[in-house]
N, C-alpha and C positions, 0 to 999 in steps of 0.2 A: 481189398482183393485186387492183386495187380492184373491187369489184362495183359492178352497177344499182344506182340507188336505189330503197327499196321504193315502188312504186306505194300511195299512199294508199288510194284507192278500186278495190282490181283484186279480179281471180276467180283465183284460186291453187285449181291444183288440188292435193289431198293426193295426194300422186304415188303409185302401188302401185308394188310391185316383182315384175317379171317373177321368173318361177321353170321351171324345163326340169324335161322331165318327173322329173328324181329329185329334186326340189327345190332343185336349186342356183340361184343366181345366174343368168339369162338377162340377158347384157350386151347382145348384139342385141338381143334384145327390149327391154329398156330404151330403147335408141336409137330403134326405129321408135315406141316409145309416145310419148317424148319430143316425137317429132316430127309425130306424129298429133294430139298436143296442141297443138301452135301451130298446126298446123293446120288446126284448131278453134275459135284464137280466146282460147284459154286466156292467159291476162296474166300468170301469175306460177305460180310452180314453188316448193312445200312438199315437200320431201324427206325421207325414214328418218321419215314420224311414224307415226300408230296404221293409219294406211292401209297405209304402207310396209311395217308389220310390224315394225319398228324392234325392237324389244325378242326378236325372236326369230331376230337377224341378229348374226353376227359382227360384233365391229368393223372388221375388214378389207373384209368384203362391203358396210359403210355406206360406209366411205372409197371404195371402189371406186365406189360409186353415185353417190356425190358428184363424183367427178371425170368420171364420163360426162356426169352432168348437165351439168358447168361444160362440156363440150368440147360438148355439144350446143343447149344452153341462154342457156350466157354470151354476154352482148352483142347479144343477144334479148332474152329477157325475164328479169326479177330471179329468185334464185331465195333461199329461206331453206331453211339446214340444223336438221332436227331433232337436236341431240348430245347429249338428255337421257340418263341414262345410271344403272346403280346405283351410283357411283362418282364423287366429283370427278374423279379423275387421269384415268377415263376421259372423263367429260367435257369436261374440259379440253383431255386432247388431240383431240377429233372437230372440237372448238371451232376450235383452233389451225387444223389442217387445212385446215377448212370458209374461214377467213379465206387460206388461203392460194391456195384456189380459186376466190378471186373470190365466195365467197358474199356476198347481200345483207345479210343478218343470220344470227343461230343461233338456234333456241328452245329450250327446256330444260322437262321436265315434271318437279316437284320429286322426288328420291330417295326410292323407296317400297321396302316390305318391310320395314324396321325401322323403327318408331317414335320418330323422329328430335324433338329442339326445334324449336320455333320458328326460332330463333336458328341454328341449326345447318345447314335450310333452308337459310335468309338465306345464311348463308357460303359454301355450295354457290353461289346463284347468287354471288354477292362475286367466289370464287375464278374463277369464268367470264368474269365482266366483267372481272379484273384481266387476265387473260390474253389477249386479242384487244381490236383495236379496232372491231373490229363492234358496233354494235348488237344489243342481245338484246332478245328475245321471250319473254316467261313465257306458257305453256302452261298454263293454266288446264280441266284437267279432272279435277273432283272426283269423278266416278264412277268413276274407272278408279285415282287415287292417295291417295280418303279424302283431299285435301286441296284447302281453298278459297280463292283467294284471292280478298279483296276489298280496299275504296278504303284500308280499313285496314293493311292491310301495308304497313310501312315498304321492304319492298326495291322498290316500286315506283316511290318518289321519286326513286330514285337517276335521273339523267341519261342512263345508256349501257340503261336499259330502254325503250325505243322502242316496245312496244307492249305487247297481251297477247293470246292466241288463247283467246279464251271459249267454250270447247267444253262448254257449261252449259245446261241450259233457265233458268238465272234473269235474266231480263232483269233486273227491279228490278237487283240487283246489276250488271249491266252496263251497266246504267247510270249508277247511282252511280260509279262506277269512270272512267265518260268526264266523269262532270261534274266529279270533284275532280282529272283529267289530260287537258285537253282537248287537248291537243300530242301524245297518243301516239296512235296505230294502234289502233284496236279491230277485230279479226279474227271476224267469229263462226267458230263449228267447228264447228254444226250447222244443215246444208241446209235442215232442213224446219223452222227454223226465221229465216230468211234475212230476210224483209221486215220478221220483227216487231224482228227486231235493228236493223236500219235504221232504222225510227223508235226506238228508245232510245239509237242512238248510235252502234254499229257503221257502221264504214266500208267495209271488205272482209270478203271471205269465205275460207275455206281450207278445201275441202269433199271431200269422198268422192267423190258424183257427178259433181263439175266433172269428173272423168277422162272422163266418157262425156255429158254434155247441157250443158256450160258457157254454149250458147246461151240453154239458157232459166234459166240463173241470172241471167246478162245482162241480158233480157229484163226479169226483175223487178226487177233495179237501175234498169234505163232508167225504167220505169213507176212508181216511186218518185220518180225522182230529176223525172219531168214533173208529178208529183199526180195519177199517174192511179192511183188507188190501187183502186181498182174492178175495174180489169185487172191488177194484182201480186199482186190477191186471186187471182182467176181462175188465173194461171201458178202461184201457189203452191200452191194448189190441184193443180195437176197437177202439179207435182214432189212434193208431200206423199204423193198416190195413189201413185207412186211408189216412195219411200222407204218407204212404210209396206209394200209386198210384199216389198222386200228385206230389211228388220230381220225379219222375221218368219221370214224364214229363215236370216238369217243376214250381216249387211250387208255385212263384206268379204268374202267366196267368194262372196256373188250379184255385189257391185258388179263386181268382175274378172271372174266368168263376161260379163256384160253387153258388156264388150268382146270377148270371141270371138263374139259374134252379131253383134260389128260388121266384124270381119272381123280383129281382132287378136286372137289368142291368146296370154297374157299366162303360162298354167298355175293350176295354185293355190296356196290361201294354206298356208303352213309347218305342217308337225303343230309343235302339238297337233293345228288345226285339221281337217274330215275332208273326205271331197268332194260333191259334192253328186248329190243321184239325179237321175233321166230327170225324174221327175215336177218335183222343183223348178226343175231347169230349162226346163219347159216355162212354170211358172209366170212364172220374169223373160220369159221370149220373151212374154208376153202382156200386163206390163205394161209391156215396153218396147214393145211396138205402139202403143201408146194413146199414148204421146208421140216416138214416129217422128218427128215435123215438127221437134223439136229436135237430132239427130243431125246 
């Protein structure tokens, strides 16, 4: 099954994954989110990554997400599978899969917990590329894997790497990185940093909040992309105000509470993680007042 092609300049939201009250899997919910999101406006669908929870989901429960997606998704709008994994063979197979469901591309965030080569990295993504004809996406986030990549890593020459999702506050470097591979996809992966990516090179976003305000992501791509940069200030500004209530408590259990105030309830995020009091969630309800007009 061939996929979309990726939208160069789109809003991809970093898709969460519904959870029923004992923390299972919520397929319906999946679906109605799915579709609350196109109908939103939302251009492009990032599946199983940090939002998804990915790393604390069976691999059966991503494949299953994956195939909702494509049945709700495909032939809409593009979607890319997260298959990063502790594991080649696991990754390889989500990879496979994710190719067989019509995914746009896969991304892979390199193998953490053991203190791997260089080189060794590298053959992790290798072994992924040899395996599907998808284009891959390297998931670029150093705070979460102690691993960096920049314009210097050799796996990113390779042809079947099609972009990278820079979910980094370093611009400098992501910059560097679109100027020595102007032909790939630069994704940023942090919201509240969105417009500043846009002038260093970033073309699309792949973001937490596009789940719940993708309007005024939009919004600020429009006003960049006319030089009204005056007004990108401004909307950035109020998605920053934003984001900065939500990390403060806790970015994914506020960002998914945020959608039961919209009228989907999605559940919470997987323990570890824990849930959130009255009080914190009076706090998103008030700063999601303040940008109401983008809902």
């Amino acid at each position: 099954m061939v996929g979309l092609p990726i939208k160069n300049d789109g809003i991809y939201s970093a898709l969460f994954t519904p959870a029923t009250a004992g923390g299972e899997l919520d397929e319906n919910k999946l679906r109605e989110l799915i579709r609350f999101e196109m109908d939103h406006g939302v251009e492009g669908i990032y599946c199983c990554g940090s939002s998804g929870e990915a790393l604390l989901l069976e691999k059966e429960e991503r494949m299953k997400i994956v195939e909702i997606v494509a049945e709700e998704a495909g032939g809409n709008i593009p979607f890319i599978v997260h298959t990063g994994s502790l594991s080649t063979r696991e990754a390889v197979a989500l990879s496979k899969h994710a190719e067989v469901h019509g995914a746009s591309a896969v991304s892979l965030i390199p193998p953490i917990y053991y203190k791997y080569k260089q080189e060794e990295i590298f053959q992790y993504y290798r072994d992924v590329i040899d395996s599907v004809d998808l284009g891959v996406i390297v998931y670029n986030i150093p705070q979460f894997t102690g691993i960096s990549f920049s314009k210097g890593n050799s796996i990113l020459e390779d042809e079947k790497i099609i972009g990278i999702k820079h979910t980094s506050m370093n611009l400098f470097e992501l910059e560097r990185i679109q100027q020595a591979f102007p032909k790939k996809t630069i994704f940023n992966g942090f919201d509240e940093i969105w417009l500043y990516s846009l002038n260093a090179g970033a073309s699309s976003t792949i973001g937490t909040t596009v789940n719940i305000c993708s309007k005024l992501l939009r919004e600020i791509k429009d006003s960049f992309d006319k030089n009204e940069i005056s007004q990108a200030q401004v909307l950035q500004n109020k998605l920053n105000e934003f984001i900065e209530t939500l990390v403060s408590i806790n970015v994914f259990p506020a960002a998914k509470y945020c959608l039961s105030v919209l009228g989907l309830s999605i559940g919470d995020c997987r323990k570890p993680f824990g849930t959130l009091t009255d009080s914190e969630k009076k706090t998103i309800e008030a700063a999601m007042h303040k940008i109401s007009d983008y809902f």
